[in-house]
N, CA, C and O atoms as a GROMACS GRO file, in nm:
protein
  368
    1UNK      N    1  -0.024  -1.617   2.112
    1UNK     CA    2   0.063  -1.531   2.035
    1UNK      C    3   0.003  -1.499   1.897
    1UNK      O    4   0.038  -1.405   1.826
    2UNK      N    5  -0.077  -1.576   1.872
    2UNK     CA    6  -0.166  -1.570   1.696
    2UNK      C    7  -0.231  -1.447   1.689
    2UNK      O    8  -0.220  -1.361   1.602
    3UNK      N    9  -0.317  -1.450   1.815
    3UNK     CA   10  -0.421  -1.390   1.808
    3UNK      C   11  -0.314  -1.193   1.849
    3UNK      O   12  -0.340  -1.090   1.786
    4UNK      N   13  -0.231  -1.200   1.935
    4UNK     CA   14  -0.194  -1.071   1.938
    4UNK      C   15  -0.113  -1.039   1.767
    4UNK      O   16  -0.108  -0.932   1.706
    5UNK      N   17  -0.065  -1.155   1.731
    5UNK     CA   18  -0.015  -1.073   1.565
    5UNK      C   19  -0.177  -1.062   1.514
    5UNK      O   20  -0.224  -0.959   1.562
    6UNK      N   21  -0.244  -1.110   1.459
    6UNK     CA   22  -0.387  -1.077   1.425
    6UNK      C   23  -0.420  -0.931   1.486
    6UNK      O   24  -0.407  -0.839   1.405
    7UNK      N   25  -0.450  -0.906   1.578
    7UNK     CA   26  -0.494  -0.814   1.653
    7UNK      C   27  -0.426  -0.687   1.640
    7UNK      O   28  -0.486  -0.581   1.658
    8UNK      N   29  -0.266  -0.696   1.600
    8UNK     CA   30  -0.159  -0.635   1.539
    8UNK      C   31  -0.143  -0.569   1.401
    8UNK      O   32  -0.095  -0.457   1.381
    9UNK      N   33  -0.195  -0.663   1.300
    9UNK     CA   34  -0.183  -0.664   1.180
    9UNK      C   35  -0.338  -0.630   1.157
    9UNK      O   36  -0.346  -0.556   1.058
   10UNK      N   37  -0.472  -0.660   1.216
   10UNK     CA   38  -0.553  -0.593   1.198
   10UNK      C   39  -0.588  -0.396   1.239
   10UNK      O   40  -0.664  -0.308   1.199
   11UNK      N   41  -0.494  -0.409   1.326
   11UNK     CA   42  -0.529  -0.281   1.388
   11UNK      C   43  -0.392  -0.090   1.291
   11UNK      O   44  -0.395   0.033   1.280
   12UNK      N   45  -0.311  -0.200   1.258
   12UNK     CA   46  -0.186  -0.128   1.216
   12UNK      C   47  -0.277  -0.102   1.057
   12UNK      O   48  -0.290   0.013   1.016
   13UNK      N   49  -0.340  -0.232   0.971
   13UNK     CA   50  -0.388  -0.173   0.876
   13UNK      C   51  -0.510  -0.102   0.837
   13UNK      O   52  -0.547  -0.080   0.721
   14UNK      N   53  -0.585  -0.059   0.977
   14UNK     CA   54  -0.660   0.044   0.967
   14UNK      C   55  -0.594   0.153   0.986
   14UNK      O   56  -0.619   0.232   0.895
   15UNK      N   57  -0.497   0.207   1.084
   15UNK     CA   58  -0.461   0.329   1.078
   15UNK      C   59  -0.362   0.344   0.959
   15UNK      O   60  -0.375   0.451   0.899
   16UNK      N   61  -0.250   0.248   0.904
   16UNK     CA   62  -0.202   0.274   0.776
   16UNK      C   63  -0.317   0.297   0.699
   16UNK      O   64  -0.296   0.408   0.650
   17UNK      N   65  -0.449   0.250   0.650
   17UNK     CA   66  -0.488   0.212   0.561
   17UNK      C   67  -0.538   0.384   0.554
   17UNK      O   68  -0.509   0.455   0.458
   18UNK      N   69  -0.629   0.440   0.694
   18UNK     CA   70  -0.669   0.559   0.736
   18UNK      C   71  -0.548   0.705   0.654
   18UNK      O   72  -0.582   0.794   0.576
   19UNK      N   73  -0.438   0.683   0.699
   19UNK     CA   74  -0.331   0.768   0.677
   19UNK      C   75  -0.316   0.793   0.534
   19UNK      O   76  -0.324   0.900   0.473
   20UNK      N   77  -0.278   0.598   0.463
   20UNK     CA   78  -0.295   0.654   0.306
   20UNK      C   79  -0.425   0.720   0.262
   20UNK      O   80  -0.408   0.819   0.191
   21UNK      N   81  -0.532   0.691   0.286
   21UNK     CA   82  -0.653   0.773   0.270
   21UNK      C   83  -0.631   0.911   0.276
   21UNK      O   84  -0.649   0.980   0.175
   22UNK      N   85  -0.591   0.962   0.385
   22UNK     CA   86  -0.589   1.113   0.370
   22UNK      C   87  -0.485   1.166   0.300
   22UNK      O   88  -0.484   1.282   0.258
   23UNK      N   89  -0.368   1.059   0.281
   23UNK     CA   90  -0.270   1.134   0.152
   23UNK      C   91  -0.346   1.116   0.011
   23UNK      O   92  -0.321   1.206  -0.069
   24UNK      N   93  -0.422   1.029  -0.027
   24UNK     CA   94  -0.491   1.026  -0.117
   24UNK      C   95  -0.601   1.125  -0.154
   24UNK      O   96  -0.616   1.154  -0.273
   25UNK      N   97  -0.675   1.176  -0.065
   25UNK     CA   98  -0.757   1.339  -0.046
   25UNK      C   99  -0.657   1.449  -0.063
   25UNK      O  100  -0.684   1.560  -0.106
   26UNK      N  101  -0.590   1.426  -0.042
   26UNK     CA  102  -0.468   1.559  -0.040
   26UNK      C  103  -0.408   1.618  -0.198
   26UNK      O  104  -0.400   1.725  -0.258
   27UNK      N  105  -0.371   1.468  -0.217
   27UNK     CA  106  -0.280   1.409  -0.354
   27UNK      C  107  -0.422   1.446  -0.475
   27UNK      O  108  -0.394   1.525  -0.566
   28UNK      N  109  -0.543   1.396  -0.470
   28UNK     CA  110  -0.619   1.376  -0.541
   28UNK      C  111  -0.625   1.446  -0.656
   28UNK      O  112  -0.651   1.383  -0.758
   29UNK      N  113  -0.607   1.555  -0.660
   29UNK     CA  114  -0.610   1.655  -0.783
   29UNK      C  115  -0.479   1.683  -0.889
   29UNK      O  116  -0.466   1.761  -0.983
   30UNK      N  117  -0.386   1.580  -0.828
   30UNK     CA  118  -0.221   1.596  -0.899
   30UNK      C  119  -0.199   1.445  -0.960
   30UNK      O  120  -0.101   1.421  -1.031
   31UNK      N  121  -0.301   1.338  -0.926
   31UNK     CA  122  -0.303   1.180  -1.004
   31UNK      C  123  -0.403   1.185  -1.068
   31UNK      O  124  -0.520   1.196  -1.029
   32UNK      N  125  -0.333   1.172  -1.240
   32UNK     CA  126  -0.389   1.202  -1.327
   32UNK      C  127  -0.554   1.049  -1.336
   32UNK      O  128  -0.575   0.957  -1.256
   33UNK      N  129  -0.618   1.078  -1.441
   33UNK     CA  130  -0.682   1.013  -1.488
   33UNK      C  131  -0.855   1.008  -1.391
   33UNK      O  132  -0.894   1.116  -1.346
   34UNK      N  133  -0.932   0.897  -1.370
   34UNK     CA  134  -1.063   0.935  -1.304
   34UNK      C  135  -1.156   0.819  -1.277
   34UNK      O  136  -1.198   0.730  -1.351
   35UNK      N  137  -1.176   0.845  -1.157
   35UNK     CA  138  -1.214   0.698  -1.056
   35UNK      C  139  -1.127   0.555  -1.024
   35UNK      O  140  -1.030   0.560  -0.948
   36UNK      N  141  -1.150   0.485  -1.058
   36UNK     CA  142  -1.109   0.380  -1.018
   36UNK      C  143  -0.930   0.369  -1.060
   36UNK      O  144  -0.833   0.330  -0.995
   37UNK      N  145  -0.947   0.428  -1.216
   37UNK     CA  146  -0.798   0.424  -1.216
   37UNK      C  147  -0.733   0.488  -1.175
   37UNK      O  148  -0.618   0.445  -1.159
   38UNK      N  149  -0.755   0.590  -1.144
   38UNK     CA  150  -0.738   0.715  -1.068
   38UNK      C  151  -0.671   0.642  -0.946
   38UNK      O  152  -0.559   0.682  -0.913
   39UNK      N  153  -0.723   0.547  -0.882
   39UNK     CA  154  -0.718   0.479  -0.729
   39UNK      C  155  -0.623   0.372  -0.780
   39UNK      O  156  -0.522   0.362  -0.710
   40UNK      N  157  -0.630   0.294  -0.878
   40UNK     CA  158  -0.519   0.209  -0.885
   40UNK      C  159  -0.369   0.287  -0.922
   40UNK      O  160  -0.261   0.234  -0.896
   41UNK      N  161  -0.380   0.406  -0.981
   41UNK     CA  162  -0.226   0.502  -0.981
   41UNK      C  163  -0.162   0.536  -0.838
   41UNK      O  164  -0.043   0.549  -0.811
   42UNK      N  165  -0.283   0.550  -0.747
   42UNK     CA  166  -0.212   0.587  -0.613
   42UNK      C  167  -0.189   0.435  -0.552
   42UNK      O  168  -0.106   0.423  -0.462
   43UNK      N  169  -0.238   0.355  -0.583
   43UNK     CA  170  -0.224   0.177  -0.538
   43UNK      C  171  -0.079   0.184  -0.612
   43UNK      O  172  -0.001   0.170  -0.518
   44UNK      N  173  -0.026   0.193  -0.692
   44UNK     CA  174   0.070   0.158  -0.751
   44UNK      C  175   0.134   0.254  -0.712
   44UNK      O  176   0.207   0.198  -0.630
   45UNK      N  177   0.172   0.392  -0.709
   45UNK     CA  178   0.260   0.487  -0.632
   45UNK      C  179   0.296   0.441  -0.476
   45UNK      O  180   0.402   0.466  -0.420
   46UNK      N  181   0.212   0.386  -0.433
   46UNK     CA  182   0.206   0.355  -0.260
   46UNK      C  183   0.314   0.225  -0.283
   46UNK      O  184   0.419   0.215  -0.219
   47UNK      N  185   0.276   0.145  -0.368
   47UNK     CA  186   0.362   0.024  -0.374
   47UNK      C  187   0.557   0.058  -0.441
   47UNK      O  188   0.669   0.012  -0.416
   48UNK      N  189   0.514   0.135  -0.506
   48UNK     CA  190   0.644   0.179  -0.572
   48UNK      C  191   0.732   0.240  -0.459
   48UNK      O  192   0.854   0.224  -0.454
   49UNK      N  193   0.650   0.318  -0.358
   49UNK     CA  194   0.774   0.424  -0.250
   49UNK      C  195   0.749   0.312  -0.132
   49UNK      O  196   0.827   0.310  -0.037
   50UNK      N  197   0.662   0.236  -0.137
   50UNK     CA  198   0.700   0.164   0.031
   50UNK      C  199   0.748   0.030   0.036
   50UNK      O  200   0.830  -0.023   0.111
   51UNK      N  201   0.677  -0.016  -0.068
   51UNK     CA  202   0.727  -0.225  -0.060
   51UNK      C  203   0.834  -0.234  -0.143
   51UNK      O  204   0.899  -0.338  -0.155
   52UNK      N  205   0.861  -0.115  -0.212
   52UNK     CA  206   0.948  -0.145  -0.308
   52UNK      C  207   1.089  -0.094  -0.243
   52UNK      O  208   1.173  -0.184  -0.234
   53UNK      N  209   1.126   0.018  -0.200
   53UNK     CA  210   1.191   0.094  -0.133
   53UNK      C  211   1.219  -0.041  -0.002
   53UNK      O  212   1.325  -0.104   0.006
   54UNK      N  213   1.124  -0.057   0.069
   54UNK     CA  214   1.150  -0.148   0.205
   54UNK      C  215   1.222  -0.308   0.153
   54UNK      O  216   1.319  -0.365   0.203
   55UNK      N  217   1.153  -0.343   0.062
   55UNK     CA  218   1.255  -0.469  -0.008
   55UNK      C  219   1.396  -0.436  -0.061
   55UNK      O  220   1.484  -0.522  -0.056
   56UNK      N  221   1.413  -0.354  -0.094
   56UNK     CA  222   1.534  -0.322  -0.125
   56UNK      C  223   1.638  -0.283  -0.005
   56UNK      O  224   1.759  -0.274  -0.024
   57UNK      N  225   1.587  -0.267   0.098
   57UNK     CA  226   1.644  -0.211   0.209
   57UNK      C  227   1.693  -0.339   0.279
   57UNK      O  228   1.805  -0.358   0.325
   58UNK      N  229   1.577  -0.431   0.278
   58UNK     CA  230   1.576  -0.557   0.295
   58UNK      C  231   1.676  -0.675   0.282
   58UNK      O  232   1.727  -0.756   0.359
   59UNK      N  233   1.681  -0.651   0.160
   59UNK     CA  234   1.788  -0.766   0.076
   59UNK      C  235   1.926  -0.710   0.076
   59UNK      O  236   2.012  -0.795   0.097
   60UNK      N  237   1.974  -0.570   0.056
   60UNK     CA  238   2.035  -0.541   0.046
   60UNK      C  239   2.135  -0.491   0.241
   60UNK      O  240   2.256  -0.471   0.253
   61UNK      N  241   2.100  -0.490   0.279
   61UNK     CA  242   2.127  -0.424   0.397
   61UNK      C  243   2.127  -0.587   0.495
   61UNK      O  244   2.228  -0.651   0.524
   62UNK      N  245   1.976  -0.627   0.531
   62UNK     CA  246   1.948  -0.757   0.565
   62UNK      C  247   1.960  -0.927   0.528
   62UNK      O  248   1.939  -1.038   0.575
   63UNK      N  249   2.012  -0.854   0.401
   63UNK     CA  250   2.006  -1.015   0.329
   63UNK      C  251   1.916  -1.128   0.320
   63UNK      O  252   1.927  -1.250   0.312
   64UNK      N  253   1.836  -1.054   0.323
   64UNK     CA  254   1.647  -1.166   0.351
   64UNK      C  255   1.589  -1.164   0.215
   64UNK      O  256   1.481  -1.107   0.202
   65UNK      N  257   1.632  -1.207   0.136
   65UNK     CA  258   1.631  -1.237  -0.034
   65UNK      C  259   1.458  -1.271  -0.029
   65UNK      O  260   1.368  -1.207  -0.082
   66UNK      N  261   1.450  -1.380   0.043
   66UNK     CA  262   1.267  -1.454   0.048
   66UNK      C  263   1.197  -1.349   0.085
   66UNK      O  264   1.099  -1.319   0.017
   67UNK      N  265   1.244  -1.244   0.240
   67UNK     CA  266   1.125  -1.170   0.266
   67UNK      C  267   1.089  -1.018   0.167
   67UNK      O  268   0.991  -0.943   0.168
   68UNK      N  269   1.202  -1.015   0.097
   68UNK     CA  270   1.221  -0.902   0.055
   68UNK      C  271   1.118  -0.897  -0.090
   68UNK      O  272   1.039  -0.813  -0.134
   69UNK      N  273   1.161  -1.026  -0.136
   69UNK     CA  274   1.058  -1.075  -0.253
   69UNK      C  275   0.892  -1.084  -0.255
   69UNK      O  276   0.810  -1.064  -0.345
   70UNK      N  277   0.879  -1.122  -0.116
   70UNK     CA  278   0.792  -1.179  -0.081
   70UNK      C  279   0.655  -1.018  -0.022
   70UNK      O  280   0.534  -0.991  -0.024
   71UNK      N  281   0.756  -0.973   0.010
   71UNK     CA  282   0.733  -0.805   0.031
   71UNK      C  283   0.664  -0.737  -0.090
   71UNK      O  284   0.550  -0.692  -0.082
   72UNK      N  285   0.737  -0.732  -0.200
   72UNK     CA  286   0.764  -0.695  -0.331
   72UNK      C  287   0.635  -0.725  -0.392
   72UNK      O  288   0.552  -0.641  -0.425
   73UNK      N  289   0.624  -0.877  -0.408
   73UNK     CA  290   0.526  -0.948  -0.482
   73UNK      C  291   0.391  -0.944  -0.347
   73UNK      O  292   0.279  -0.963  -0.396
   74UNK      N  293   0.391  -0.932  -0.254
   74UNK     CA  294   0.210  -0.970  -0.178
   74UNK      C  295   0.180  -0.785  -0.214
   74UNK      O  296   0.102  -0.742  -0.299
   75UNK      N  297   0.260  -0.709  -0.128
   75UNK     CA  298   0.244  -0.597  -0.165
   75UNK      C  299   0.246  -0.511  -0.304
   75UNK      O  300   0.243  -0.388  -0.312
   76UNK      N  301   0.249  -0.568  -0.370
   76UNK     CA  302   0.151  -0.520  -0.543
   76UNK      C  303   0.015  -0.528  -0.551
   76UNK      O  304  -0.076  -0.448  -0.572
   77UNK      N  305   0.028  -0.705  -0.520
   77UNK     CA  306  -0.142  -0.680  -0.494
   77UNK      C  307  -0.211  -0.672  -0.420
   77UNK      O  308  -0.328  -0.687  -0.456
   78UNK      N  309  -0.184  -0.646  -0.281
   78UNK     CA  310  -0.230  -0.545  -0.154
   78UNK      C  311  -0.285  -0.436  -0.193
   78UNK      O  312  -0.405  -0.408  -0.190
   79UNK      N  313  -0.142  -0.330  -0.252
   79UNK     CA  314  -0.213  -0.211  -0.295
   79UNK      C  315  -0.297  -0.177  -0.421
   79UNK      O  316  -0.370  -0.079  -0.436
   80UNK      N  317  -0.275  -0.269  -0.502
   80UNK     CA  318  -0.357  -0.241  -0.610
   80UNK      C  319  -0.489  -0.242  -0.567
   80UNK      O  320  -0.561  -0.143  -0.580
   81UNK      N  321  -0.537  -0.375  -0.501
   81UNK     CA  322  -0.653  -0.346  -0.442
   81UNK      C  323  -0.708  -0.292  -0.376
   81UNK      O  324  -0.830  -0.300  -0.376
   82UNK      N  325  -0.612  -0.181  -0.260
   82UNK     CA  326  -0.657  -0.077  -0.212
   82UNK      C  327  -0.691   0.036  -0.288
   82UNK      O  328  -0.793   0.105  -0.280
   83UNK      N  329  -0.562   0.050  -0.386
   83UNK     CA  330  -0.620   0.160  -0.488
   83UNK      C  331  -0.744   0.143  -0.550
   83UNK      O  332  -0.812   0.244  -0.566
   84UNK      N  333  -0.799   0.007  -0.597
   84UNK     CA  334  -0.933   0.000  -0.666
   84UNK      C  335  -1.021   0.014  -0.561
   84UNK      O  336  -1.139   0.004  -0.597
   85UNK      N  337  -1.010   0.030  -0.470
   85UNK     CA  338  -1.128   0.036  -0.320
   85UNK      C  339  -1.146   0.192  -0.302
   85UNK      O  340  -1.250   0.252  -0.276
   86UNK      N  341  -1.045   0.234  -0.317
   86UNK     CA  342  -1.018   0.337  -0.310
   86UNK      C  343  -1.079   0.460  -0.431
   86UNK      O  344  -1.135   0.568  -0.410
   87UNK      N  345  -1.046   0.399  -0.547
   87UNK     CA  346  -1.085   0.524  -0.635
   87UNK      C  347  -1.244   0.495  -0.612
   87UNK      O  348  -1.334   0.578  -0.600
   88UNK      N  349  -1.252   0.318  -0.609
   88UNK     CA  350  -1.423   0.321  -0.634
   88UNK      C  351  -1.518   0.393  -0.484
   88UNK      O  352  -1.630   0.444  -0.487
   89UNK      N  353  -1.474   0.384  -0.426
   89UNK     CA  354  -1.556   0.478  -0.324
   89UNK      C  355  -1.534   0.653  -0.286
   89UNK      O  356  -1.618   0.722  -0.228
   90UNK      N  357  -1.443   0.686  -0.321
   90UNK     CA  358  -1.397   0.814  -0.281
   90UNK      C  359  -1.482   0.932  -0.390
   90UNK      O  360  -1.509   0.856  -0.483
   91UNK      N  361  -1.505   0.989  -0.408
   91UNK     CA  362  -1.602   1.079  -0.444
   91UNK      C  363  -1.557   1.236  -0.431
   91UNK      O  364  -1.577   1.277  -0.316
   92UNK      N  365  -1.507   1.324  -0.509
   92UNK     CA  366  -1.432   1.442  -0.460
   92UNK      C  367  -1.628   1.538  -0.434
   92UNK      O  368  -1.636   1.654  -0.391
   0.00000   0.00000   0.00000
């Protein structure tokens, strides 16, 4: 059962990871600033409409206070670091 969540959670965050990518090509010319921070503004926009939005949905609706937090806080610095991966390789 490990190995299919692994296999799960590896495979879901390439095509999420793929998807934000191309909203990030899209978006690119409307997030202000240039390179890397550039990539940590969309790291932090991504975190603001999805982990933040989904924890709240969470706690409030579900009553899962731990996962909702827990959501909140891994996913900040998930995306931040995607955003810095992100501005630093992307190249208009």
């Amino acid at each position: 059962m490990s190995i299919l969540y692994f296999l799960a959670a590896i495979s879901l965050g390439v095509i999420w990871g793929a998807i934000f990518g191309a909203i990030y090509k899209f978006l690119y010319d409307f997030i202000p600033s240039k390179g890397v921070i550039k990539g940590l503004f969309y790291g932090l926009l991504i975190w603001l409409v999805k982990d933040i939005a989904a924890g709240s949905y969470i706690a409030l609706i579900g009553f899962e206070m731990n996962i909702a937090i827990g959501l909140i806080i891994v996913g900040f610095f998930m995306w931040i670091a995607y955003g810095f991966v992100l501005g630093a390789l992307y190249k208009k």
